[in-house]
TIDO-957710 format. One record per residue: residue number from 1; x negated, y negated, z negated of N, C-alpha, C, O in turn; residue in three letters; chain. Coordinates in nm, 4 decimals, padded with zeros to 6 digits. Atoms other than C-alpha are relative to their C-alpha. Layout:
N
   k      n_u      n_v      n_w     ca_u     ca_v     ca_w      c_u      c_v      c_w      o_u      o_v      o_w   r c
 NUM        X        Y        Z        X        Y        Z        X        Y        Z        X        Y        Z ALA A
...
//
This chain:
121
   k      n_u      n_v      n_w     ca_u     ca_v     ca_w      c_u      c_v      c_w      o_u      o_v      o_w   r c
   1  00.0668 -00.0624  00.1120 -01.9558  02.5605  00.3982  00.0980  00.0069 -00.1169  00.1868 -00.0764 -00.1350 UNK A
   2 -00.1209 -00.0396  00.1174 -01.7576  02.7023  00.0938 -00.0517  00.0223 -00.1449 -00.1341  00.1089 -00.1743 UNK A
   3  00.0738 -00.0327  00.1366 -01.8254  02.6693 -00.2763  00.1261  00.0395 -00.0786  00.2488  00.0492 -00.0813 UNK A
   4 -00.1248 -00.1065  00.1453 -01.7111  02.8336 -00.5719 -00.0356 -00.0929 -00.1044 -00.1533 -00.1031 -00.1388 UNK A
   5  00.0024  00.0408  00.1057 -01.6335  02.6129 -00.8496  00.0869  00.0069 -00.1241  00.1970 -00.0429 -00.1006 UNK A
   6 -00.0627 -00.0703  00.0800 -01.4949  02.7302 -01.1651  00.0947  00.1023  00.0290  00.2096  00.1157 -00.0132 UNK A
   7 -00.1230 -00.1584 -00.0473 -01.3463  03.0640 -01.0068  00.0840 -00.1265  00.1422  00.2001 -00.1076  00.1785 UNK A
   8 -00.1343  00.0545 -00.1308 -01.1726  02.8228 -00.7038 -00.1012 -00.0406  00.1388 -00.1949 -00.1202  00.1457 UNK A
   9  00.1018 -00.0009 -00.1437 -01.3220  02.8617 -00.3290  00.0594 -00.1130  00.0297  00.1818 -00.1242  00.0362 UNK A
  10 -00.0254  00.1271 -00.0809 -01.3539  02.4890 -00.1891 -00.0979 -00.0373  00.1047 -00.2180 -00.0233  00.0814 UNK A
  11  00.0611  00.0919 -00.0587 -01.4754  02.3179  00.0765 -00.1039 -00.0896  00.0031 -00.0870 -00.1868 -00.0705 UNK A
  12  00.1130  00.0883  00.0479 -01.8038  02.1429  00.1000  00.0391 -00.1240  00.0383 -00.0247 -00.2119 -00.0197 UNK A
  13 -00.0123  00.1044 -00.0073 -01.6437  01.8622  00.2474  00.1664 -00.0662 -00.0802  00.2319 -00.1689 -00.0623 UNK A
  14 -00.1094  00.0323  00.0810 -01.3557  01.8531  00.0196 -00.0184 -00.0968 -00.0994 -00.1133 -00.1001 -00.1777 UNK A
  15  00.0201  00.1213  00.1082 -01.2591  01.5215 -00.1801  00.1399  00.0719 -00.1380  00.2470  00.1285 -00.1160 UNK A
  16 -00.1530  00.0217  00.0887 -01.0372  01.5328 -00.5472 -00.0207 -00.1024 -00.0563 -00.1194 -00.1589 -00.1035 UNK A
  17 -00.0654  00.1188  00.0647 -00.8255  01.2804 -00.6531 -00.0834  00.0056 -00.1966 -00.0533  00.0826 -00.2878 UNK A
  18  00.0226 -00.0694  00.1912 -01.0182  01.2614 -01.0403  00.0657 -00.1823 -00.0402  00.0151 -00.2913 -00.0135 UNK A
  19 -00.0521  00.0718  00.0742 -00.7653  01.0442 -01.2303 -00.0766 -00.0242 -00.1420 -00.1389  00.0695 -00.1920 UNK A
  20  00.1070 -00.0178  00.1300 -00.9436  00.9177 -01.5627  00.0406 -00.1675 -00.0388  00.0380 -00.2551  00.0476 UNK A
  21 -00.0030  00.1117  00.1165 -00.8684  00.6163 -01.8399 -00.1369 -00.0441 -00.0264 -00.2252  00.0414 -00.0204 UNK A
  22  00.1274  00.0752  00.0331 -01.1639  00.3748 -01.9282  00.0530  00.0160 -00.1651  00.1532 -00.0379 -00.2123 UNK A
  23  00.0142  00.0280  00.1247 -01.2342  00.4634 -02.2996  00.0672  00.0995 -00.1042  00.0777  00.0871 -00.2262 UNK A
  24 -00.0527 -00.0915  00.0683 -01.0505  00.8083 -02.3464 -00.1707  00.0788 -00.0115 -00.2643  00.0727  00.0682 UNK A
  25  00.0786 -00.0799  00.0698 -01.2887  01.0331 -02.5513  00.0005  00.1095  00.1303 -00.1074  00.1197  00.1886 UNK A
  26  00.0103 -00.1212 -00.1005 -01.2206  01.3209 -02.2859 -00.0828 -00.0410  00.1406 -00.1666  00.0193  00.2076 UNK A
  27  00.0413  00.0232 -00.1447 -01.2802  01.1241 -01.9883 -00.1696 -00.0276 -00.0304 -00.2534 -00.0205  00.0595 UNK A
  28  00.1995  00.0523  00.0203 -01.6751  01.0190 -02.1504 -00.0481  00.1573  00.0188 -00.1626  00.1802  00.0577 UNK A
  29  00.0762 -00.1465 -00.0436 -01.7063  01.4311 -02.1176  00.0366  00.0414  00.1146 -00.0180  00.1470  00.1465 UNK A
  30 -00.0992 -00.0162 -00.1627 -01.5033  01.4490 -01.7703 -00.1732 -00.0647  00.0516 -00.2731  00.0007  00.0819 UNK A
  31  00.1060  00.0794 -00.0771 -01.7625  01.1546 -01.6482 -00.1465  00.0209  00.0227 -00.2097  00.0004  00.1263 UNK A
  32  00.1229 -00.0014 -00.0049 -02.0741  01.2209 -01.7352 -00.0563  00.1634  00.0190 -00.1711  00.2001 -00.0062 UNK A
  33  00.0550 -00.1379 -00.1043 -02.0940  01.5931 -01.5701  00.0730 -00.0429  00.1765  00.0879  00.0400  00.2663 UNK A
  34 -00.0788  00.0002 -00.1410 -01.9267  01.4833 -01.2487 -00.1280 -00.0361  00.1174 -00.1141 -00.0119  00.2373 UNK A
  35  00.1026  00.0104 -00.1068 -02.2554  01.3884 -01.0713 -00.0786  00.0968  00.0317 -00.1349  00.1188  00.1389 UNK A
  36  00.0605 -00.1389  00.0110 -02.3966  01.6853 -01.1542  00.0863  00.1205  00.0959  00.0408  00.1903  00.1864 UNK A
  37 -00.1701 -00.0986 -00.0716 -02.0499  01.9016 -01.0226 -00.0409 -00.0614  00.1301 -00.0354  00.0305  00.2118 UNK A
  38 -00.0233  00.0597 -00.1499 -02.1072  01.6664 -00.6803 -00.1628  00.0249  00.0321 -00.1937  00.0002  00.1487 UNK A
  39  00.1420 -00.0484 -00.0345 -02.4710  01.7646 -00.6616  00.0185  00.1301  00.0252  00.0110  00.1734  00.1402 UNK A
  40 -00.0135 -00.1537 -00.0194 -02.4161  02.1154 -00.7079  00.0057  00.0519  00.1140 -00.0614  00.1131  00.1971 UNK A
  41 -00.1113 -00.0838 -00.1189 -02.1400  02.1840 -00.5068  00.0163 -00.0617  00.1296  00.0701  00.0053  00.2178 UNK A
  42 -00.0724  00.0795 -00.1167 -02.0938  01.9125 -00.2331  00.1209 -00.0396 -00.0068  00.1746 -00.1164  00.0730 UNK A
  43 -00.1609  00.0681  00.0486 -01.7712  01.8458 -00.3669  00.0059 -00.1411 -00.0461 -00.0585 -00.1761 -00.1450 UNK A
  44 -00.0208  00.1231  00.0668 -01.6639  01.4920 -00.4069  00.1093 -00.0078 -00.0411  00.2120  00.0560 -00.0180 UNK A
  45 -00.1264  00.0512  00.1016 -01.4732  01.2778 -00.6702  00.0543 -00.1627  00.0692 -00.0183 -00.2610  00.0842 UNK A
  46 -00.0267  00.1361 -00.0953 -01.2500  00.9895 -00.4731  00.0107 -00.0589 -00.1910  00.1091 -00.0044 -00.2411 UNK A
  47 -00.0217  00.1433  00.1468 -01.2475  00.7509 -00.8525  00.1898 -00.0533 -00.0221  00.2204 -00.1665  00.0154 UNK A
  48 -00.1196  00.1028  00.0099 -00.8390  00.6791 -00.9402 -00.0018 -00.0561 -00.1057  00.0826  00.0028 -00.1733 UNK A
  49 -00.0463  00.0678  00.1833 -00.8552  00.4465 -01.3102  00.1507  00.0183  00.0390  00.2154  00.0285  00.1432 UNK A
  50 -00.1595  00.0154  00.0787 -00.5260  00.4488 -01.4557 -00.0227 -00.0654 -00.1487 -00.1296 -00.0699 -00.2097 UNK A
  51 -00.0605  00.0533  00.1232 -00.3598  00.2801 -01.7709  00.0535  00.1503 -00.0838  00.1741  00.1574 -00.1078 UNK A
  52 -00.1043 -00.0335  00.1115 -00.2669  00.5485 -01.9973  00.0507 -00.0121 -00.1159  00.1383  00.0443 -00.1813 UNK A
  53 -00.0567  00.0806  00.1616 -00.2434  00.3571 -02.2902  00.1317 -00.0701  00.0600  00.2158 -00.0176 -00.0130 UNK A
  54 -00.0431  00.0283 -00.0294  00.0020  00.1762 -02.1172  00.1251  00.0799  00.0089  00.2149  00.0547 -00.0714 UNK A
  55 -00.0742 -00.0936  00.0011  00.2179  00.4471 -02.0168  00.0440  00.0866 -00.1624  00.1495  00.1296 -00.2091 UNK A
  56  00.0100 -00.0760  00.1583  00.1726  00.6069 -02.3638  00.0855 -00.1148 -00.0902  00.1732 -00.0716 -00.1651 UNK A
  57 -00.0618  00.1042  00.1082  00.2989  00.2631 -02.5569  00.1634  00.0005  00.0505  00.2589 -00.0037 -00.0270 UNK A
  58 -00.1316  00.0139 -00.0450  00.6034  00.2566 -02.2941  00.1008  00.0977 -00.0481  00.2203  00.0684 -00.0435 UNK A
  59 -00.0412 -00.1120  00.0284  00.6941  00.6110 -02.4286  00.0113  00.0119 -00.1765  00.0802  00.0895 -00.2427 UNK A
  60 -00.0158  00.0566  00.1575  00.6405  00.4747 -02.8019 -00.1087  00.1227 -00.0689 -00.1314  00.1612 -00.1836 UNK A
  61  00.1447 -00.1658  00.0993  00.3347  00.8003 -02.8304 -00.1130 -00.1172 -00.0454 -00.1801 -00.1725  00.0418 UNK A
  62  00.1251  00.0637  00.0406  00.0846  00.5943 -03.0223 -00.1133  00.1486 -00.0335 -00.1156  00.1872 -00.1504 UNK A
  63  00.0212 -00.2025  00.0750 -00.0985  00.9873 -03.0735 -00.0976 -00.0369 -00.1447 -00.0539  00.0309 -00.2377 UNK A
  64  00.1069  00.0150  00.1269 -00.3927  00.8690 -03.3785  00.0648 -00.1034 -00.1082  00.0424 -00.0936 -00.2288 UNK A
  65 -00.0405  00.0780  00.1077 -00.2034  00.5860 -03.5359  00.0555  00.0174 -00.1543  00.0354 -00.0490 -00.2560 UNK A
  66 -00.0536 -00.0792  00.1796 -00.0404  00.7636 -03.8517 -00.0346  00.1728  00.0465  00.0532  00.2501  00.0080 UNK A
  67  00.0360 -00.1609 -00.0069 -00.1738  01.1322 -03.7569 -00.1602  00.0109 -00.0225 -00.2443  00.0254  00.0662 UNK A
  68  00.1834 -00.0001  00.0284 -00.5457  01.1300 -03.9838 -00.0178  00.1459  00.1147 -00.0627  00.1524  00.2291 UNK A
  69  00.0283 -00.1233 -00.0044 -00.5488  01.4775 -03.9334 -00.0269  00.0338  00.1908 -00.1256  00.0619  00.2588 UNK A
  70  00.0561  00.0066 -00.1720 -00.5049  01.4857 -03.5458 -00.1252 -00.0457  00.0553 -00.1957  00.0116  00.1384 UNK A
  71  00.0927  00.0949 -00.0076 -00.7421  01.2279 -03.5436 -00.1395  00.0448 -00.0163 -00.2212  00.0222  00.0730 UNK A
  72  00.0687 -00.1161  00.0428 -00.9849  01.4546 -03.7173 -00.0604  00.0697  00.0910 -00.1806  00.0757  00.1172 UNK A
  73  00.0641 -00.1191 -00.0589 -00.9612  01.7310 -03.4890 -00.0186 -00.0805  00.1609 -00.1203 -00.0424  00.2187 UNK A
  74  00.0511  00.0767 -00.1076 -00.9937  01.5277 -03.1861 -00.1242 -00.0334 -00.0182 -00.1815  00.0709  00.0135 UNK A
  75  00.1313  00.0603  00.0441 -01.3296  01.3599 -03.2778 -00.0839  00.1807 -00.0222 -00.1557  00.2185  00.0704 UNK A
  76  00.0058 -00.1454 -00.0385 -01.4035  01.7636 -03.3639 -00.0209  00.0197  00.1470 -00.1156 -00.0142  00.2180 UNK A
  77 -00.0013  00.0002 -00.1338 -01.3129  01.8456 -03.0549 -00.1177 -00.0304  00.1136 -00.1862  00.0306  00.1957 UNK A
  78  00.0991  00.0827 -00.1244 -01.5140  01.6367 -02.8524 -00.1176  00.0372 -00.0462 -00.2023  00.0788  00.0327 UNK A
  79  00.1603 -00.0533 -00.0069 -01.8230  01.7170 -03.0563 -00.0295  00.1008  00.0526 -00.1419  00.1145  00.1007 UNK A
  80  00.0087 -00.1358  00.0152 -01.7577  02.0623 -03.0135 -00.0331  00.0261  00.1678 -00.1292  00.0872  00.2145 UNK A
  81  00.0200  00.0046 -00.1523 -01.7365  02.0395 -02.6445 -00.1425 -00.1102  00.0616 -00.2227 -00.0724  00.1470 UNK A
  82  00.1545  00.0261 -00.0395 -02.0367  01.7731 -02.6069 -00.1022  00.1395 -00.0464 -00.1842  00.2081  00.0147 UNK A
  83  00.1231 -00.0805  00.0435 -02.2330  01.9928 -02.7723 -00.0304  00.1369  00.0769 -00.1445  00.1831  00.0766 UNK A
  84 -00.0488 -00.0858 -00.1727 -02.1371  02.2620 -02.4745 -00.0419 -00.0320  00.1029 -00.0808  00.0444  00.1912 UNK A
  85  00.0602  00.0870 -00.2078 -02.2372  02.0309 -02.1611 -00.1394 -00.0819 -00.0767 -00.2199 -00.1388 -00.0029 UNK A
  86  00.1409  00.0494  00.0195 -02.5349  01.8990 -02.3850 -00.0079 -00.1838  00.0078 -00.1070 -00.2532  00.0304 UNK A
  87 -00.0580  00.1426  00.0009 -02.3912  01.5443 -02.3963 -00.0289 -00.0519 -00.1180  00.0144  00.0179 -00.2097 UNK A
  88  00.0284  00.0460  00.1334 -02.5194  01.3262 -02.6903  00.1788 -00.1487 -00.0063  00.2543 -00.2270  00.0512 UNK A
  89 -00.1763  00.0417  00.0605 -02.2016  01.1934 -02.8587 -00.0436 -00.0423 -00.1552 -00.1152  00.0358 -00.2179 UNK A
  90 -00.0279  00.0621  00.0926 -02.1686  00.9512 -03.1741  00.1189  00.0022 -00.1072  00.1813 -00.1023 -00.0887 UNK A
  91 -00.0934 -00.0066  00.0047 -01.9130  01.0136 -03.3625  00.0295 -00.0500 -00.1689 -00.0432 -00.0298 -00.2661 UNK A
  92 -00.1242  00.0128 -00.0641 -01.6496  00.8919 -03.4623 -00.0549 -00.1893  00.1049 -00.1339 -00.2771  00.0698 UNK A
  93  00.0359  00.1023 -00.1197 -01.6637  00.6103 -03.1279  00.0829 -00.0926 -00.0247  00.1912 -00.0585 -00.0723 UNK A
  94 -00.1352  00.0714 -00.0013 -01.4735  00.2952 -03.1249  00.0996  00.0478  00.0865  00.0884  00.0964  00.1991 UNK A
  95 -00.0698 -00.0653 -00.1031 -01.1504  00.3757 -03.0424  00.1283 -00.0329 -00.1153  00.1283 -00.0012 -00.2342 UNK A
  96  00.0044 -00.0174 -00.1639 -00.9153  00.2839 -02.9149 -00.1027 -00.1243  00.0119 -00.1583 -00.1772 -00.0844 UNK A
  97  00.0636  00.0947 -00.0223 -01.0995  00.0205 -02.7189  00.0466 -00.1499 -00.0170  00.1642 -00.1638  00.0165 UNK A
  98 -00.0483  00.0568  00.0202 -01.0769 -00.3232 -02.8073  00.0525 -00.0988  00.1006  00.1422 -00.1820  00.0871 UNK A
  99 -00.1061  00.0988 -00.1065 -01.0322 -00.4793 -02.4437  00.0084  00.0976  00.0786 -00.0581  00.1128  00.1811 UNK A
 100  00.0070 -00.1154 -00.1101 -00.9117 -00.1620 -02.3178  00.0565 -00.0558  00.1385 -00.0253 -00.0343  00.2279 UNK A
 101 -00.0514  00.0749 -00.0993 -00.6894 -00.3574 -02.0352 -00.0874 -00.0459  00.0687 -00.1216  00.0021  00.1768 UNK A
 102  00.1471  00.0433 -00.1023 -00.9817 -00.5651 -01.9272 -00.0570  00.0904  00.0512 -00.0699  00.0806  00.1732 UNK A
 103  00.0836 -00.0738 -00.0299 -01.1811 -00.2740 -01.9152  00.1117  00.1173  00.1125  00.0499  00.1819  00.1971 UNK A
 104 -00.0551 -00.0610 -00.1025 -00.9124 -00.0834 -01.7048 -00.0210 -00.0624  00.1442 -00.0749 -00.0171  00.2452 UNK A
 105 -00.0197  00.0874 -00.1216 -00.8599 -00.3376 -01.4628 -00.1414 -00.0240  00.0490 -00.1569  00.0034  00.1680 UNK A
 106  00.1144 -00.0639 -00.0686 -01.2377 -00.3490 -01.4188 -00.0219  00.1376  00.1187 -00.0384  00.1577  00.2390 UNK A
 107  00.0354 -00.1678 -00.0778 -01.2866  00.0024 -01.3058  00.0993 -00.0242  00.1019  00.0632  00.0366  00.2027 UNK A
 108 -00.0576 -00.0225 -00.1130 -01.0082 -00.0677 -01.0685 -00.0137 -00.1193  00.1364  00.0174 -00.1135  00.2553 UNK A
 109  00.1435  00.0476 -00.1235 -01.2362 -00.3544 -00.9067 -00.1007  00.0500  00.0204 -00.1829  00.0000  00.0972 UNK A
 110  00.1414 -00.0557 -00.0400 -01.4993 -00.1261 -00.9163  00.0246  00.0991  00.0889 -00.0725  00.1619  00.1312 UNK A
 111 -00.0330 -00.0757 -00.1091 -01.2966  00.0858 -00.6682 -00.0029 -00.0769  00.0915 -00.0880 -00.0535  00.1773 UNK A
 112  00.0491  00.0459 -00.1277 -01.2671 -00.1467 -00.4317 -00.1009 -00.0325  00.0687 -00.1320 -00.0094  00.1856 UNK A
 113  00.1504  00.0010  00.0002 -01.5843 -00.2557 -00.4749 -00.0652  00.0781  00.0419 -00.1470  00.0442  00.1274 UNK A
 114  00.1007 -00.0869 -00.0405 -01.7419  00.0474 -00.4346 -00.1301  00.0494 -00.1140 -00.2418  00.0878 -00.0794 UNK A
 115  00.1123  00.0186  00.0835 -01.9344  00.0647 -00.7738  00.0919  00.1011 -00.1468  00.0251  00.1534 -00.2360 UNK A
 116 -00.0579 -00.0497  00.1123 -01.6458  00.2239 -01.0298 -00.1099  00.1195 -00.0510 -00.1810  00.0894 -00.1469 UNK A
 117  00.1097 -00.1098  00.0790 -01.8770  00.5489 -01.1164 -00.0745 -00.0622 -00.0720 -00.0476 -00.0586 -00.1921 UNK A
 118  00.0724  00.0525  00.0895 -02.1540  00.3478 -01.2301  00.0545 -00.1086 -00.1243 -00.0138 -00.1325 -00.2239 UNK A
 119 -00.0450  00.0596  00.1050 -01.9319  00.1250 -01.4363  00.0816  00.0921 -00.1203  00.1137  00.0431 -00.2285 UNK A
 120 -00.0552 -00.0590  00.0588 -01.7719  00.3957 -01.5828 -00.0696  00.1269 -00.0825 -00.0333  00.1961 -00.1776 UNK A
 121  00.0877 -00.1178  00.0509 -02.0436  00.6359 -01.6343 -00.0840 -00.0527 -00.1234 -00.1619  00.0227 -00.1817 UNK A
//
């Protein structure tokens, strides 16, 4: 069986890799349509967490720390797009998170586990 999702013919039994950070602003609008997208379509999401704060500090990008203005339109942003998928959004969210690490390394026992979605959703 073959679905069409955003203009791209896939597979009903097709898995994607969905890479995603515990506690990025994007990924809380990534996450919370993805059950919906796997209802739809039959398409599944295999769960990878990642560190990109991590990666990001190694590279010396802090992106909000001295940039208000970025900062700004980000928080923007995100309303602008909840308010698109119908997502209730707070804003501005803590952020960054304050045990973002813990909370990574969670989600990546909740893969083995078998439970990451619901901890993340």
């Amino acid at each position: 069986m073959r679905n069409v999702v955003l203009g791209v013919t896939m597979w009903a039994n097709d898995t994607i890799d969905f890479w995603f950070t515990v506690g990025s602003t994007y990924t809380y609008l990534t996450v919370s349509r993805l059950n919906e997208i796997e209802t739809a379509s039959g398409i599944r999401f295999r769960w990878r967490p990642f560190n990109a704060r991590a990666i990001m500090q190694e590279m010396n990008n802090v992106p909000f720390a001295t940039k208000p203005i970025k900062l700004a339109y980000m928080w923007r942003d995100v309303e602008r797009r909840a308010l698109k998928y119908g997502l209730p959004l707070s804003v501005p969210a803590p952020y960054p998170l304050k045990n973002f690490d813990l909370a990574s390394r969670v989600a990546v026992l909740g893969v083995l586990e078998g439970w990451c979605p619901d901890y993340a959703s």
